[in-house]
N, C-alpha and C positions, 0 to 999 in steps of 0.2 A: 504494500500500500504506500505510496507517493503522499507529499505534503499535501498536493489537492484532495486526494481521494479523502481524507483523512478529516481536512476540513468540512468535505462533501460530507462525510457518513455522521460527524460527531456534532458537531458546531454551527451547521448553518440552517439556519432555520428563516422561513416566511417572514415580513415584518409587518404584521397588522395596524392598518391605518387608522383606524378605531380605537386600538388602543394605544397604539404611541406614534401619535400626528404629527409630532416633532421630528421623526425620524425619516428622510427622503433617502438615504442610500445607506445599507448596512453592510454585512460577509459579504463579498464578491467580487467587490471593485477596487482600485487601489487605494484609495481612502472613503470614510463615512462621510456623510452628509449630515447634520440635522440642526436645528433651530432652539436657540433658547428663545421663552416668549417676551415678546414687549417688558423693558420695565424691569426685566430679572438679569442675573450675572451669572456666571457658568462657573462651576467651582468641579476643581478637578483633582483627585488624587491616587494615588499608586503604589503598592505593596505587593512587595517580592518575598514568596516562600521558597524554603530551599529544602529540599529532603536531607533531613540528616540535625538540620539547622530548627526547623518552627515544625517541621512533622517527623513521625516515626515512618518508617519503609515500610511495615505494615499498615499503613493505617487503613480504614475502611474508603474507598474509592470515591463513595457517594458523599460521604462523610466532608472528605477532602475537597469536593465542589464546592459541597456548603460554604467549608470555612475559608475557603478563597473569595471568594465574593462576598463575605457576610461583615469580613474584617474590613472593606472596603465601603461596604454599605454606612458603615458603622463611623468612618471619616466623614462621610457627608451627615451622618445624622448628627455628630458634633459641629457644626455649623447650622443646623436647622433645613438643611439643601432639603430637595427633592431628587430623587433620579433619574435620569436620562437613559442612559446607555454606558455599557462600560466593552474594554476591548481585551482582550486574553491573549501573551504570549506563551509559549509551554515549548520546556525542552522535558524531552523524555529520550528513559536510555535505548528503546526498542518501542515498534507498534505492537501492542497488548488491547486487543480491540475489546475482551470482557471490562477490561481494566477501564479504557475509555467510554465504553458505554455506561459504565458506574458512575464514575466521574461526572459525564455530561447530564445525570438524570438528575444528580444532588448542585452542579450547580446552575441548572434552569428551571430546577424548581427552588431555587431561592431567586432565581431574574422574575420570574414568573410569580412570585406574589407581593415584589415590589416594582411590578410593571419598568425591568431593568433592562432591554435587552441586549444582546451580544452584537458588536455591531463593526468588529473586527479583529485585527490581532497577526499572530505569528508561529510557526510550530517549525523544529528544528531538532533535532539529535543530541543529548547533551547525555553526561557520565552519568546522572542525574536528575531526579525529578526538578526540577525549576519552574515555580508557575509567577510570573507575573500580571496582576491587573492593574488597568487603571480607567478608574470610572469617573464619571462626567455628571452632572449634576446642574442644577439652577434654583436661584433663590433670588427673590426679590431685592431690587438693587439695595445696599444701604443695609440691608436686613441680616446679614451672616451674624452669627453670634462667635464672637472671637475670643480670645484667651485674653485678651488683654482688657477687658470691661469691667471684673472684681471690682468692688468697694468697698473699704474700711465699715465695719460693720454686718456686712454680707454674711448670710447664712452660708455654708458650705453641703451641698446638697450628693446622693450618690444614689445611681439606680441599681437595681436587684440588689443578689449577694454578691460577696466579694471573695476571693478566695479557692475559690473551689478547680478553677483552672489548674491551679498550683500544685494544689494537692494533688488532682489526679494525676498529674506530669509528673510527679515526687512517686506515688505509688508506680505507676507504670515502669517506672526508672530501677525502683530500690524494692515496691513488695506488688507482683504483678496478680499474686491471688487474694490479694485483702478483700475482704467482703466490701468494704464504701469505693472500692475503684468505680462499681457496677453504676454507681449511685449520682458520681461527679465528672466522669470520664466525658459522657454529653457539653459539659460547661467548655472541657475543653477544645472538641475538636466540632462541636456543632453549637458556638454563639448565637445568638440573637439578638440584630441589631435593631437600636430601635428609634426607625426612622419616625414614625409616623408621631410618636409621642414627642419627637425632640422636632420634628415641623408646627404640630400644635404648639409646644414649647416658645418657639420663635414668632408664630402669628399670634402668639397672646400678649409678647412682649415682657417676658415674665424670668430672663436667664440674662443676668447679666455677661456673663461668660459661662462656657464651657467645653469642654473635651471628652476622648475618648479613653477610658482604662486600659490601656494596652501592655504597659511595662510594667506595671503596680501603682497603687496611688503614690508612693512615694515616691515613683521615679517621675508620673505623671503631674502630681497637682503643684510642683514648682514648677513646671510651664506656665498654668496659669500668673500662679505670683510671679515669676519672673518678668512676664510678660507687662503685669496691673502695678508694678512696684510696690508689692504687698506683703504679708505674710499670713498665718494662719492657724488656730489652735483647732487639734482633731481630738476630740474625743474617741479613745477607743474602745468603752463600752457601748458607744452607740455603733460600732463598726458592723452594716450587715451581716449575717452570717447563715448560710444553710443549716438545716438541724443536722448533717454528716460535721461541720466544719466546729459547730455548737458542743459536738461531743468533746474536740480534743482541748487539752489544756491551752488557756489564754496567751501564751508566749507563742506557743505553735500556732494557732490559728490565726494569731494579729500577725504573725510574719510569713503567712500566706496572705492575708488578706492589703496587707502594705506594701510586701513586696516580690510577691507575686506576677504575673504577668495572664495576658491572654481572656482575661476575664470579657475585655470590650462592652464594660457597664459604661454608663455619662454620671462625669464629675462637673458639677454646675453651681454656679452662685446666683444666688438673690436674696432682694430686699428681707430684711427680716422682720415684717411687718405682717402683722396675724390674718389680712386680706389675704397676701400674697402666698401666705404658706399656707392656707383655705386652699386658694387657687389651685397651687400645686398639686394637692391632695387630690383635689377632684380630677385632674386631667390625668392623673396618673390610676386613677380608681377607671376614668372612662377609657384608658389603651391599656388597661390591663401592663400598667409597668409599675412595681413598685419603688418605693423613693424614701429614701431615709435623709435625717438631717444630721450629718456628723460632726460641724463645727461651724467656726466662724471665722470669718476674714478681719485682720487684725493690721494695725500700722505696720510697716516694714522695721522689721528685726534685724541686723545683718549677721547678728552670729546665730541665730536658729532662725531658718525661714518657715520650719514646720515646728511646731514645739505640739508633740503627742502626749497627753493627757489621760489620766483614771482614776479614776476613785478604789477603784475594784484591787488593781494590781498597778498601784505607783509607778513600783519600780521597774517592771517588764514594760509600760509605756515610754519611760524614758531609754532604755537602750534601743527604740524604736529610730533614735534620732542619727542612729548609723547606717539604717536601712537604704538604700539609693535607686530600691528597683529594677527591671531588667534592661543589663546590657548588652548589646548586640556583638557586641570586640570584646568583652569579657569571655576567661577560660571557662568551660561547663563540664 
């Protein structure tokens, strides 16, 4: 099977005008075509997995769609974007057509119920699984919700749990029959991004800043401050947590949950004003995404930008303050 045939059999699909009008030319031509509307900005980003590196060589195919696109989904839903269309390059070591047709099932049904579609890309030979995407987005001009909006005072807001990616990367690594693999393993390689809560988010006008969980909050939420010239106190018994992540003792699961990676929950600030945490409540009760409030945005510190907090366990919150989150050039 040749580069075409390959894109013929997996990848290219009809592009229905009904559902995505914006879209004039997709797979097939040397480059896409489409339109962002009137009035909006095109917000564009891109992430590269590497087998070995963000996945295991076994992992499940379908699995693996998901989490290619979902991580990517998950960039625009930290700006409040909508989606467009995104484009797929992929080095594989051999054509594995059961493998491929895996793959393609898990990641168009995640295009497919955030009306995303495939709309070009690249396939090539490599030692290696290599998937890169980069997807394409639109939000109302003026309207992006950026890292750099925090305000002194600001609640420090986090969706779902946190944590649980970690673990199961930890279990898989070090105890691959533990009974809670079964339980968190989803967290890690099948995310759920959550656009549609973080576009309400933005059309309510309700986030002063926010971003995606990707590295751990502790690598993540000094982007924000860095960006807002701020700092921040977390409270870590308010730190989400799964009831798997609930069982383990407070040290271990706050250093899952801080500095862990992969989760791709939204870390966000707003007003802390008993309207506006109503507000939150409710739109998170109506997309079905839960929201916790773990701290507050505080003046710029320079010697602790993060100062972690407990009542529960003092002292395990304060060696928290070494935590840095996940590095990509760090040894693993």
């Amino acid at each position: 099977m040749d580069e075409f045939s390959l894109i013929g059999a997996y990848f290219k699909r009809a592009i229905s005008p009904s559902k995505t009008p914006q879209m004039d030319v997709g797979v097939g031509d040397d480059a896409a075509l489409f339109r962002v509307a009137d009035g909006h900005q095109c917000v564009v980003s891109s992430d590269l997995l590497i087998e070995g590196r963000h996945f295991f060589a076994d992992v499940a195919p379908r699995a693996l769609g998901h989490k290619s696109l979902a991580v990517n989904l998950s960039d625009l839903a930290a700006m409040g974007a909508q989606p467009l269309g995104f484009t797929l390059s992929i080095g594989l070591p051999r054509v594995d057509t059961e493998w491929l047709s895996e793959f393609s099932k898990g990641l168009f049904a995640l295009a497919d119920e955030f009306n995303c579609p495939l709309i070009g890309g690249d396939t090539t030979q490599s030692d290696t699984i290599v998937i890169n995407i980069t997807i394409f987005g639109q939000v109302p001009t003026g309207q992006a919700i950026l890292r750099s909006g925090a305000q002194v005072g600001d609640d420090v807001w986090v969706t779902g749990t946190l944590g649980d990616a970690a673990y199961a990367l930890n279990l898989m690594q070090n105890a691959p029959t533990h009974s809670d693999l079964a339980q968190v393993r989803a967290r890690l390689e099948m995310p759920t991004p959550h656009v549609a809560f973080a576009c309400a988010l933005r059309s309510a006008g309700l986030a002063h800043s926010m971003l995606d969980v990707s590295d751990g909050l502790a690598g993540d939420l000094p982007h924000i401050l860095r960006a807002s010239n701020v700092s921040a106190r977390i409270d870590c018994d308010a730190l989400p947590q799964s009831s798997v992540l609930s069982q383990l003792p407070a040290a271990q699961a706050w250093q899952y949950a801080v500095a862990g990676g992969d989760d791709y929950e939204l870390c966000l600030t707003a007003s802390a004003t008993s309207e506006v945490r109503a507000a939150l409540f409710d739109l998170a009760q109506k997309f079905a995404t839960p929201i916790t409030r773990v701290g507050t945005i505080t003046p710029m510190n320079q010697e602790n930008q993060v100062i972690w907090h407990s009542e529960r366990a003092p002292e395990v919150a304060q060696r928290l303050a070494c935590s840095n989150g996940f590095n990509h050039f760090a040894s693993h």
